[in-house]
GUDRENMI-958082 format. One record per residue (C-alpha): x, y, z; residue in one letter; residue number from 0. Coordinates in steps of 0.2 Angstrom, whole numbers, always signed. Each point is the difference from the previous one (the first is absolute). Example, Ala and Ser with C-alpha at 12.3 -4.5 7.8 and 13.67 -1.06 7.14 Angstrom:
residues 2
<atom xx="+62" yy="-22" zz="+39" aa="A" i="0"/>
<atom xx="+6" yy="+17" zz="-3" aa="S" i="1"/>
END
This chain:
residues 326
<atom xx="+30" yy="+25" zz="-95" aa="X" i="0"/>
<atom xx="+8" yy="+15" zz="+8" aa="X" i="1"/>
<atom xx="+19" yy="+5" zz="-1" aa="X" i="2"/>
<atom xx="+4" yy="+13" zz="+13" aa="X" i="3"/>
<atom xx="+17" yy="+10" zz="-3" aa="X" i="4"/>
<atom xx="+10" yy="+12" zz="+9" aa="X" i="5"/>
<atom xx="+3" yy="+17" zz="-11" aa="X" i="6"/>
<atom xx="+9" yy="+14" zz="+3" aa="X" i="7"/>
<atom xx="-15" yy="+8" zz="-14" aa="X" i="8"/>
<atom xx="-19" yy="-2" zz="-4" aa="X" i="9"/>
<atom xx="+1" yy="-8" zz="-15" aa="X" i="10"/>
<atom xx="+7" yy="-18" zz="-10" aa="X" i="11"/>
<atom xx="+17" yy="+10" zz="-5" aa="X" i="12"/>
<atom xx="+5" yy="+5" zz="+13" aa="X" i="13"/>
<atom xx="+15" yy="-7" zz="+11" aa="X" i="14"/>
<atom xx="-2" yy="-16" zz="+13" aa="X" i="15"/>
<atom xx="+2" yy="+10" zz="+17" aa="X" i="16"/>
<atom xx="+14" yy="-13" zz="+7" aa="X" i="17"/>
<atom xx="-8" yy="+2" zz="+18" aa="X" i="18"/>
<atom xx="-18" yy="-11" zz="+3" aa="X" i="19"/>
<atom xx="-7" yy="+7" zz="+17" aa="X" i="20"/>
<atom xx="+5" yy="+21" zz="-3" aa="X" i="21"/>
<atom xx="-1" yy="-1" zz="-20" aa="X" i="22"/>
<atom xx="-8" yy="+17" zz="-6" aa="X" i="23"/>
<atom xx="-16" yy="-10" zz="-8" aa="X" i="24"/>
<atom xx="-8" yy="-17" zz="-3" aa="X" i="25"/>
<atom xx="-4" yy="-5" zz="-17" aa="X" i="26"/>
<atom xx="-13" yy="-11" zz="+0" aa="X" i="27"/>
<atom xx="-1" yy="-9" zz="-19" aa="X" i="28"/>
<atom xx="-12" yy="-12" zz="-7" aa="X" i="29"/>
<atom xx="+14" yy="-10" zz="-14" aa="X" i="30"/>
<atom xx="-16" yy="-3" zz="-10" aa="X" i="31"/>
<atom xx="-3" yy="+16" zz="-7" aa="X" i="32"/>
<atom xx="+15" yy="+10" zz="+8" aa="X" i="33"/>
<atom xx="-15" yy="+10" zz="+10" aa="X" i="34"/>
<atom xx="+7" yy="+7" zz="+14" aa="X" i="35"/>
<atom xx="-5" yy="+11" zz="+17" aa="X" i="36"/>
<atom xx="+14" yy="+12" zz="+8" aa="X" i="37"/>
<atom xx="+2" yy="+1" zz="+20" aa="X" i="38"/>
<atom xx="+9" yy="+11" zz="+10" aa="X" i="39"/>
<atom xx="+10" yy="-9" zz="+13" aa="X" i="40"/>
<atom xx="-6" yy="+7" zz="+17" aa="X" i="41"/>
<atom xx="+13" yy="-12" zz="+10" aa="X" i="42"/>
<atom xx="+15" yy="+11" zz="-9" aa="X" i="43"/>
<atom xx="+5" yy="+10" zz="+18" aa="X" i="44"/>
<atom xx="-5" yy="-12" zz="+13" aa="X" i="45"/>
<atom xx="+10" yy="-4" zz="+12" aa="X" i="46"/>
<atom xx="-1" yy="-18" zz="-1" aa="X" i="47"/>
<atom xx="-10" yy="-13" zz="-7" aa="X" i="48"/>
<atom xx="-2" yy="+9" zz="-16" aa="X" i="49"/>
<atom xx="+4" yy="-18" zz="-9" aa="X" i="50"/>
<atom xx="-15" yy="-8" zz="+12" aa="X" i="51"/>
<atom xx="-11" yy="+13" zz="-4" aa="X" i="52"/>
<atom xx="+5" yy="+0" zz="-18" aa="X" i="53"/>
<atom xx="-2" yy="-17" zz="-4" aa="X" i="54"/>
<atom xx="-16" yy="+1" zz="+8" aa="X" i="55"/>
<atom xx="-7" yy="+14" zz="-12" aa="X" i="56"/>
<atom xx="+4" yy="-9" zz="-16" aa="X" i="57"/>
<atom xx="-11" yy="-16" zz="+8" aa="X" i="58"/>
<atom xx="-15" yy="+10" zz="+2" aa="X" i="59"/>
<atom xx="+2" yy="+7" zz="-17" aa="X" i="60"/>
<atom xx="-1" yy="-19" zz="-5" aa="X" i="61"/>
<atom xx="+19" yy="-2" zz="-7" aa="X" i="62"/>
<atom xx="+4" yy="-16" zz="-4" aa="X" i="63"/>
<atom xx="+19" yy="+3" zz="-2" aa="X" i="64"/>
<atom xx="+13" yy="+14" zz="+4" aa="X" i="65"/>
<atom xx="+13" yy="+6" zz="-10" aa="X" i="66"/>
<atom xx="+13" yy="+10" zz="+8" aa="X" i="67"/>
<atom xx="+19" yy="+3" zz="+0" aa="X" i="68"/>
<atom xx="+3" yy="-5" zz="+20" aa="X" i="69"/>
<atom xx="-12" yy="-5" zz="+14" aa="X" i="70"/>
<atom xx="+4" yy="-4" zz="+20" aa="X" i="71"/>
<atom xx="-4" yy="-16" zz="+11" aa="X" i="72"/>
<atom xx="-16" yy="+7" zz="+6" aa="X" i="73"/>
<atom xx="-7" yy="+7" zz="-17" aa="X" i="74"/>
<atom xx="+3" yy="-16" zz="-6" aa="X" i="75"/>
<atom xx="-6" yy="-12" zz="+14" aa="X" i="76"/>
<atom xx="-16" yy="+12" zz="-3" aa="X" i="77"/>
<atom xx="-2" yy="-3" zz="-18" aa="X" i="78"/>
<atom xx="+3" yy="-19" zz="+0" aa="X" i="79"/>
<atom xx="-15" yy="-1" zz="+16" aa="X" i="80"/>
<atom xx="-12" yy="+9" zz="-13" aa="X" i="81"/>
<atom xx="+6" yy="-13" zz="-13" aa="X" i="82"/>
<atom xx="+9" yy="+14" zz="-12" aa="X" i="83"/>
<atom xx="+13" yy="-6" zz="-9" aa="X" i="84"/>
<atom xx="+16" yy="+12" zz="+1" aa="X" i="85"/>
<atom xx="+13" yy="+4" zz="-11" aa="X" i="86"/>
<atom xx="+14" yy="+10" zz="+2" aa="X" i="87"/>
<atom xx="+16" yy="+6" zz="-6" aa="X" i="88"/>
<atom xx="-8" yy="+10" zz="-15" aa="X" i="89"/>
<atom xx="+4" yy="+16" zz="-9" aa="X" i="90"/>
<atom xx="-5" yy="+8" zz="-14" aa="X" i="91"/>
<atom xx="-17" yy="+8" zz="-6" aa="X" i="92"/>
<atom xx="-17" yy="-6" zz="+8" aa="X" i="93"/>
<atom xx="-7" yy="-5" zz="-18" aa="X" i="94"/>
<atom xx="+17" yy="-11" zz="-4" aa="X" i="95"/>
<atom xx="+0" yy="-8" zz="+16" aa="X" i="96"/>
<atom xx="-18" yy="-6" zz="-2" aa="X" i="97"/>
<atom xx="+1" yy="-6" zz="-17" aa="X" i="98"/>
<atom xx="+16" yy="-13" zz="+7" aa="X" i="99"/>
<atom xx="-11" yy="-8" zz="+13" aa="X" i="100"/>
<atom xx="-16" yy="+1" zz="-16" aa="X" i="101"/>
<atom xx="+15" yy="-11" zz="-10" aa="X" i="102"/>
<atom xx="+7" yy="-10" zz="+17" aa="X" i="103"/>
<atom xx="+16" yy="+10" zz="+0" aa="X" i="104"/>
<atom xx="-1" yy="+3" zz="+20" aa="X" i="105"/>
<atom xx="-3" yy="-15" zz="+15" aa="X" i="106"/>
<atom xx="-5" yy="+5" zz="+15" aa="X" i="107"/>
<atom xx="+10" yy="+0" zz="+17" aa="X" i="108"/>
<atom xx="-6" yy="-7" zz="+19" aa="X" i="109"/>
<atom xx="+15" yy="+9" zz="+7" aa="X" i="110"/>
<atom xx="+4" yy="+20" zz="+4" aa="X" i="111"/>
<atom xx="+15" yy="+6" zz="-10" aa="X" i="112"/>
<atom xx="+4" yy="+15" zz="+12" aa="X" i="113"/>
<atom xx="-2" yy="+2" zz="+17" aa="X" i="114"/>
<atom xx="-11" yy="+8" zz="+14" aa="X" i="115"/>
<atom xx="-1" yy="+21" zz="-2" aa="X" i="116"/>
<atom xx="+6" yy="-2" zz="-18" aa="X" i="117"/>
<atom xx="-4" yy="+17" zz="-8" aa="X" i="118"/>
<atom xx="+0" yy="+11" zz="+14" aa="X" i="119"/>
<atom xx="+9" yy="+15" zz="+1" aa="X" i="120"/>
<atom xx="+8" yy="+1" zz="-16" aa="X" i="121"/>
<atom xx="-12" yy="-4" zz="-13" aa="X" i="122"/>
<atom xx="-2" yy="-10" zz="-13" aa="X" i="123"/>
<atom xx="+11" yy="+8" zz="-12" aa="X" i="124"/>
<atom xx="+15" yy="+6" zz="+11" aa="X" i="125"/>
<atom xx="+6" yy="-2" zz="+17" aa="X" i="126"/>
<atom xx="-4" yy="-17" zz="+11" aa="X" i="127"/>
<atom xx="-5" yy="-5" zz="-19" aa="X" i="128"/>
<atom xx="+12" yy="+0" zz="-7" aa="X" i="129"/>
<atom xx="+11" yy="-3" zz="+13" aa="X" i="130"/>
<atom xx="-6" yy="-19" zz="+2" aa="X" i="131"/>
<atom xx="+8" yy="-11" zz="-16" aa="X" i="132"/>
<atom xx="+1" yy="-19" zz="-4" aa="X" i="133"/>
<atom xx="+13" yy="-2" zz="+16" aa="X" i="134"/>
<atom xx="-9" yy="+6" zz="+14" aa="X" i="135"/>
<atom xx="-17" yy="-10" zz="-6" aa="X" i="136"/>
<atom xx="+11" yy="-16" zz="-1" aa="X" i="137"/>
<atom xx="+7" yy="+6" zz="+19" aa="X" i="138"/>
<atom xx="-16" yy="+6" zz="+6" aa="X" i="139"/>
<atom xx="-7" yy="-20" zz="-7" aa="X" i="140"/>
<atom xx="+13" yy="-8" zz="+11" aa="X" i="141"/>
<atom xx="-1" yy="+9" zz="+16" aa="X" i="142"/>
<atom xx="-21" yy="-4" zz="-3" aa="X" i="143"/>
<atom xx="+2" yy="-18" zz="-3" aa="X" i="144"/>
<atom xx="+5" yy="-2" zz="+19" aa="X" i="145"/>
<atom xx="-13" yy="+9" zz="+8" aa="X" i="146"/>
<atom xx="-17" yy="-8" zz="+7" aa="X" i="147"/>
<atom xx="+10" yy="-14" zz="+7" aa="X" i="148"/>
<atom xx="+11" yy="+7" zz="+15" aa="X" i="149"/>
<atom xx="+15" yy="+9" zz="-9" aa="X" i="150"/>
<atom xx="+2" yy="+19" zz="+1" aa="X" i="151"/>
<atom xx="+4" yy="+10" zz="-16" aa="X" i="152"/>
<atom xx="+13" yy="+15" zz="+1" aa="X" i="153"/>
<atom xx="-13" yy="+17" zz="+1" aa="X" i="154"/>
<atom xx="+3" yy="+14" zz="+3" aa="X" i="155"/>
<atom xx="-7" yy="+12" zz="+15" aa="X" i="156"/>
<atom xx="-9" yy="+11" zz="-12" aa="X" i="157"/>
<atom xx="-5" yy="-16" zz="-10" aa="X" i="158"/>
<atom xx="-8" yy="-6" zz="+16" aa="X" i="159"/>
<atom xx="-9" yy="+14" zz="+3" aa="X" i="160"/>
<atom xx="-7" yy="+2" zz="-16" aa="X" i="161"/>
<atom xx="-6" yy="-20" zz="-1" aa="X" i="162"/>
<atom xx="-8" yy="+3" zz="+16" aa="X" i="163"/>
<atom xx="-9" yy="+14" zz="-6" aa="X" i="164"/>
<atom xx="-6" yy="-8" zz="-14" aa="X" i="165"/>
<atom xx="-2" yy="-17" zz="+8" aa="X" i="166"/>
<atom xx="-15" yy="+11" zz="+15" aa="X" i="167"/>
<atom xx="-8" yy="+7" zz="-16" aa="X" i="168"/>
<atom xx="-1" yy="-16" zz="-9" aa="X" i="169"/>
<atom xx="-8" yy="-7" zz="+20" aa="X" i="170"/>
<atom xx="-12" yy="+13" zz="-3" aa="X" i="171"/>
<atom xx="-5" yy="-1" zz="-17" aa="X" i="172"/>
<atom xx="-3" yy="-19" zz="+7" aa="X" i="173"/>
<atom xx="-10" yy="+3" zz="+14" aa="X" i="174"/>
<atom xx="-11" yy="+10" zz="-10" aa="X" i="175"/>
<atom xx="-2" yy="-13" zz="-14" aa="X" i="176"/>
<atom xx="-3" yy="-15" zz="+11" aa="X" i="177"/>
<atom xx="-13" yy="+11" zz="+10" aa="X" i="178"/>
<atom xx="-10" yy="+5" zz="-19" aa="X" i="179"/>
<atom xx="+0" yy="-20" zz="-3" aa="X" i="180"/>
<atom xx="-6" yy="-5" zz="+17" aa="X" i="181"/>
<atom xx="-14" yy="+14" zz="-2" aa="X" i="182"/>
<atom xx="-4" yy="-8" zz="-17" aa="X" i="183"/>
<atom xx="-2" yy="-18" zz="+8" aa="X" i="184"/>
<atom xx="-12" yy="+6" zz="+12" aa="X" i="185"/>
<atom xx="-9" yy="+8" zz="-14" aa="X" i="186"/>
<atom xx="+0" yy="-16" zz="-9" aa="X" i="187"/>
<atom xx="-3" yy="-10" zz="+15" aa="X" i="188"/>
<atom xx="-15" yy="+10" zz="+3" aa="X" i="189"/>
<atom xx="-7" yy="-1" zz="-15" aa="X" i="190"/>
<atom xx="+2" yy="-18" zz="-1" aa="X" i="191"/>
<atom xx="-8" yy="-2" zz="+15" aa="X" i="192"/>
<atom xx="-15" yy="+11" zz="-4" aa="X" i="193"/>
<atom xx="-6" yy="-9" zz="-14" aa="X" i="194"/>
<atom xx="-2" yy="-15" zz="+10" aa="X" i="195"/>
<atom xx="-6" yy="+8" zz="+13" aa="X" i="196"/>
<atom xx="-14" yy="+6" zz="-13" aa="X" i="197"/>
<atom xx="-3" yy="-17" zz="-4" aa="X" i="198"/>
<atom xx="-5" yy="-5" zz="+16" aa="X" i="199"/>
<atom xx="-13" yy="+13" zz="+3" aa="X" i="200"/>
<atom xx="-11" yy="-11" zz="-14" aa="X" i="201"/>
<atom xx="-8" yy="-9" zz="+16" aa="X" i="202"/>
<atom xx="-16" yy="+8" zz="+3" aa="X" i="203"/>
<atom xx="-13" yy="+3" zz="-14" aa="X" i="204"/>
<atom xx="+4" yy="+2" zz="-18" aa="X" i="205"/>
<atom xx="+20" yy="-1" zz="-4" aa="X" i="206"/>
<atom xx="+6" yy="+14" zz="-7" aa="X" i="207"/>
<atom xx="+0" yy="+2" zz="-21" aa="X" i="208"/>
<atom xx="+18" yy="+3" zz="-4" aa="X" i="209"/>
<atom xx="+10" yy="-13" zz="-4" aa="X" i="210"/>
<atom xx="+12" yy="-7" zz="+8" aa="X" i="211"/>
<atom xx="+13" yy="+3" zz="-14" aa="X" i="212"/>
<atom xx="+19" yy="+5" zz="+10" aa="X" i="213"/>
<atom xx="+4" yy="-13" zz="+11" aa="X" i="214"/>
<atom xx="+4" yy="-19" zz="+0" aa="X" i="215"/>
<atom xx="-10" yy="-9" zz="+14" aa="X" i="216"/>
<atom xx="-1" yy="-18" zz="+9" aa="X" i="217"/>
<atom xx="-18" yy="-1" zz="+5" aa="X" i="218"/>
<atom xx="-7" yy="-15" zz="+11" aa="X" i="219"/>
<atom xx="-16" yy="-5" zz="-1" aa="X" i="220"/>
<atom xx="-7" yy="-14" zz="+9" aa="X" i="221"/>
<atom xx="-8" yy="-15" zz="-7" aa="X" i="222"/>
<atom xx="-12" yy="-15" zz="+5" aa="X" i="223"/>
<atom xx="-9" yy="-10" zz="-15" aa="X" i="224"/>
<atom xx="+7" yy="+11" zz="-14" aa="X" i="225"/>
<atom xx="-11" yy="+14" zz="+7" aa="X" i="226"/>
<atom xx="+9" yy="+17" zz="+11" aa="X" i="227"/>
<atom xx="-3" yy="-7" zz="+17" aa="X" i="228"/>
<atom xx="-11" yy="+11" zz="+13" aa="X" i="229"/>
<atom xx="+9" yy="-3" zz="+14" aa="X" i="230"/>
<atom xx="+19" yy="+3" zz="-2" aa="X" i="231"/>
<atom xx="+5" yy="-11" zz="+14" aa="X" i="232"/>
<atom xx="-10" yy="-15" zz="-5" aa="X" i="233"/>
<atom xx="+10" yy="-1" zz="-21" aa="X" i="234"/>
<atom xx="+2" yy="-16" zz="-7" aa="X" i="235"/>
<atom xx="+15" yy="+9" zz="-7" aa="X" i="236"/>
<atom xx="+6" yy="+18" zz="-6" aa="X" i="237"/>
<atom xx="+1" yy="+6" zz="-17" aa="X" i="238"/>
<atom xx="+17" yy="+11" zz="-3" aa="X" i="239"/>
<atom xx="-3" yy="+10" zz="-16" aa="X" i="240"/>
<atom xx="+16" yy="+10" zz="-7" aa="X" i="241"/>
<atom xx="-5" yy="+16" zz="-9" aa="X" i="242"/>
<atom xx="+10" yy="+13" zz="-9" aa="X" i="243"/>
<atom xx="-7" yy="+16" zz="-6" aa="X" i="244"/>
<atom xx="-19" yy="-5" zz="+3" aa="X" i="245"/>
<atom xx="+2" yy="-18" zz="-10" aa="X" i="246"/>
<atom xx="+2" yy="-17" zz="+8" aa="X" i="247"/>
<atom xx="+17" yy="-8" zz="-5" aa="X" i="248"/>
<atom xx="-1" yy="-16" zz="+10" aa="X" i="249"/>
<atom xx="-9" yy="-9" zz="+14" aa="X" i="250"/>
<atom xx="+4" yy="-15" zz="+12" aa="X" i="251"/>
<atom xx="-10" yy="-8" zz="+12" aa="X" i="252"/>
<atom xx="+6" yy="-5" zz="+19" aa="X" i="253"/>
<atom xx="-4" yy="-9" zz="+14" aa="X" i="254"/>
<atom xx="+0" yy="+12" zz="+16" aa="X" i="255"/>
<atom xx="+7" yy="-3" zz="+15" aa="X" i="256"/>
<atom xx="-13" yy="-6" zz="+16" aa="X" i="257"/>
<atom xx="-10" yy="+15" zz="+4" aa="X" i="258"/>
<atom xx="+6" yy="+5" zz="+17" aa="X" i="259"/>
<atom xx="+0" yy="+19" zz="+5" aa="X" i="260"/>
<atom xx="+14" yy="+10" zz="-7" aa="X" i="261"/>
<atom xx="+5" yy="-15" zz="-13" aa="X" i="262"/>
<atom xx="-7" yy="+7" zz="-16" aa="X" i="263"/>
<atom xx="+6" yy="+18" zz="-1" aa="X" i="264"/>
<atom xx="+18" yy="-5" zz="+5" aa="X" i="265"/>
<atom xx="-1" yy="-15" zz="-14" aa="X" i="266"/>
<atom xx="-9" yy="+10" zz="-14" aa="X" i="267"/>
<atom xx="+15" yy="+16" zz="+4" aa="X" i="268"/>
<atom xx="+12" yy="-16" zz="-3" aa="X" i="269"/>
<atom xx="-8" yy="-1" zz="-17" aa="X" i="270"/>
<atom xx="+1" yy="+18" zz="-5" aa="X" i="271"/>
<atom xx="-17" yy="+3" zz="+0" aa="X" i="272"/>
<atom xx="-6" yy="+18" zz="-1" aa="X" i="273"/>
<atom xx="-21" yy="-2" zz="+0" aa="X" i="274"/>
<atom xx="-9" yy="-11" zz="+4" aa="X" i="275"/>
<atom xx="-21" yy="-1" zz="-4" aa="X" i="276"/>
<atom xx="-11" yy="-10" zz="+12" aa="X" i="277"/>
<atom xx="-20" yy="-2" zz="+3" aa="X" i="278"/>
<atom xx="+3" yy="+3" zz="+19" aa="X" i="279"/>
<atom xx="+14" yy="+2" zz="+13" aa="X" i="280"/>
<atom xx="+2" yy="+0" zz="+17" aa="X" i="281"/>
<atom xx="+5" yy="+18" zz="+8" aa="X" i="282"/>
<atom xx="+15" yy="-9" zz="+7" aa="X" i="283"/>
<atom xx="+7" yy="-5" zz="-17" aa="X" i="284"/>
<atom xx="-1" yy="+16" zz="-6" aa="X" i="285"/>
<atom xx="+9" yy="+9" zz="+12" aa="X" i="286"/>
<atom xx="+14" yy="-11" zz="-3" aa="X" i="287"/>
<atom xx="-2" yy="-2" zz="-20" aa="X" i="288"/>
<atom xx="+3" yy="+21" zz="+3" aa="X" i="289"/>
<atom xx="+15" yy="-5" zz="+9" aa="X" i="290"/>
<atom xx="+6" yy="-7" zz="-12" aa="X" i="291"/>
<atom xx="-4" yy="+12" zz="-14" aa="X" i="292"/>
<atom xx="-10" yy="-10" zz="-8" aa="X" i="293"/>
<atom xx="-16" yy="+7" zz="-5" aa="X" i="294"/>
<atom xx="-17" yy="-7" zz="+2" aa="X" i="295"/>
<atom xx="-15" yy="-1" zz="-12" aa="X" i="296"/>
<atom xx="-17" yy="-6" zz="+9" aa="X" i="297"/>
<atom xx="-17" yy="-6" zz="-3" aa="X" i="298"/>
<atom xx="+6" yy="-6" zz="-18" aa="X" i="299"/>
<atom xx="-15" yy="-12" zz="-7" aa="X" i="300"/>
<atom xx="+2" yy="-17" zz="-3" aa="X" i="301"/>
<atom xx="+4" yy="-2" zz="-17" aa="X" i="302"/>
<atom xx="+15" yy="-7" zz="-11" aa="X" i="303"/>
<atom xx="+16" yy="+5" zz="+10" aa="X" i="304"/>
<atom xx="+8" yy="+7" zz="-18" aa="X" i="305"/>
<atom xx="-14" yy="+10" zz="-5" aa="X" i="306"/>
<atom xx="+0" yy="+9" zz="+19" aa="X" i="307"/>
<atom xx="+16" yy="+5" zz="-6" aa="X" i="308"/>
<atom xx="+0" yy="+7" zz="-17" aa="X" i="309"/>
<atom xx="-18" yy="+9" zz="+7" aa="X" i="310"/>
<atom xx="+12" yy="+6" zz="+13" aa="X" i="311"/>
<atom xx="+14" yy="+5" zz="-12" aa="X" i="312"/>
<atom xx="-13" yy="+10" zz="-10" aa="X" i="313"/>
<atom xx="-9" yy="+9" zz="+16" aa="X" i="314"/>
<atom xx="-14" yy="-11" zz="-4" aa="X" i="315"/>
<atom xx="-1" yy="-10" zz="+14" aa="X" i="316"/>
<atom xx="-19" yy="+1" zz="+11" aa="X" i="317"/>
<atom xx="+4" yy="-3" zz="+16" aa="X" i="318"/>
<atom xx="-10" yy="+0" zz="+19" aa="X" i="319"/>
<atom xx="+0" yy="-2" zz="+17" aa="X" i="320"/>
<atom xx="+13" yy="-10" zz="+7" aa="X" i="321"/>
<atom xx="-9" yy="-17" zz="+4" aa="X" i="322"/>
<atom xx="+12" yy="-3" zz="+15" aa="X" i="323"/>
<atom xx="+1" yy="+11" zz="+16" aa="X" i="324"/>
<atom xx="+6" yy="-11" zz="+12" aa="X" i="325"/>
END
């Protein structure tokens, strides 16, 4: 576990720095031995969304929980979606204030215990600071507890300006997150979708040597008299063999539906199946097995439709000509 803490110094006795998103530095603590790594806080003069970007600092340094003297809505809602627990209200050394949540002294919060902008201007020592005791936090609570659901709380013009400023910054900061996830999905998507595609190219010749060993897989095969049937149209049935990380886990025979053109690939994508090996298949099936995305493996011999597979789970499988062109 990590233990993140807002300091005004760089080491475990110093102060608390009472403001989360412009504290001076992060110390980031492991409880178990008091090791501990020192941050400068590069959020301390933005113009907003220094809780955001704060909060989002101590996740990628692995903190678990925060400790800090006072933290805004946005910091907080940031630091409960990355699962950190938050506590606040805390003063004192760094070293002290560990050593009470080591012993259980200290719970942690859901909710903010300041407002939006907290900390700017005046410090966290004088000023805005200061300024901002048990009353206004009990006000500021009240006039939040009617937002989000048509009432207007009393702000000021300067107030809105400086929520709106912070509020395009957070916008941005968004927009840039969601556009790094997408761009991550793709990559994932693409990956996924090259390994099966790798699998499929195991058609002509001699199947490649690697192991099939990242990917769970349904694989038909066709069946007629316990043998892999030549012809894929003409199965007595179809074997569906589920495999994860290049080991069967399961396999259930079924009946298919009447072979009529375009009947198969639409009921084996019903299934979930992602390959399927064959002796021979017509050039029609094919193109709409690769409609699909469902790859195709042909000119399999006939042979024990479990042992096709596992030969074809290790690169092992010999395959020919596809014995149907029609």
């Amino acid at each position: 576990m990590k233990i993140a803490v807002s300091s005004t110094g760089q080491d475990l006795d110093s102060q608390i720095d009472p403001r989360f998103g412009r504290c001076a530095y992060f110390i980031i603590v492991d409880p178990d031995d008091m090791s501990f790594e020192v941050f400068d806080n590069e959020n301390i003069a933005l113009g907003g969304g220094a809780g955001i970007q704060s909060a989002q600092f101590v996740a990628s340094k692995g903190a678990e929980v925060v400790i800090t003297g006072n933290c805004g809505p946005n910091a907080v809602r940031t630091l409960n979606a990355a699962g950190i627990q938050v506590i606040v209200g805390q003063s004192g050394t760094v070293r002290q204030a560990v050593e009470d949540f080591i012993r259980g002294k200290l719970r942690a919060s859901s909710e903010a215990n300041v407002p939006d902008h907290y900390g700017m201007g005046g410090g966290g020592v004088g000023g805005r600071a200061m300024g901002m005791g048990r009353g206004m936090g009990m006000r500021w609570k009240s006039q939040m507890s009617g937002w989000g659901r048509g009432s207007s709380a009393p702000v000021s013009t300067s107030s809105r300006a400086g929520e709106l400023q912070e509020l395009r910054a957070q916008a941005s900061e968004l927009r840039k997150q969601i556009e790094q996830i997408e761009l991550r999905i793709q990559e994932l998507e693409k990956g996924h979708n090259a390994t099966k595609m790798d699998l499929a190219r195991r058609a002509g010749g001699q199947a490649s040597p690697a192991s099939v060993s990242e990917d769970s897989l349904r694989i038909a095969v066709p069946v007629s008299g316990g043998r892999l049937c030549a012809h894929f149209g003409h199965c007595e049935s179809l074997l569906i063999v589920e495999t994860e990380n290049g080991q069967i886990k399961r396999t259930e025979s079924k009946t298919p539906p009447p072979h009529e053109p375009g009947v198969l690939p639409n009921w084996m994508s019903e299934q979930g199946v992602d390959v399927v090996i064959a002796g021979g298949m017509g050039r029609r099936a094919l193109g709409l097995f690769q409609e699909k995305g469902i790859q195709v493996v042909t000119g399999a011999p006939e042979m024990d439709p479990e042992m096709a597979v596992q030969d074809y789970l290790k690169g092992t499988l010999v395959t020919g000509q596809n014995v149907c062109d029609h």
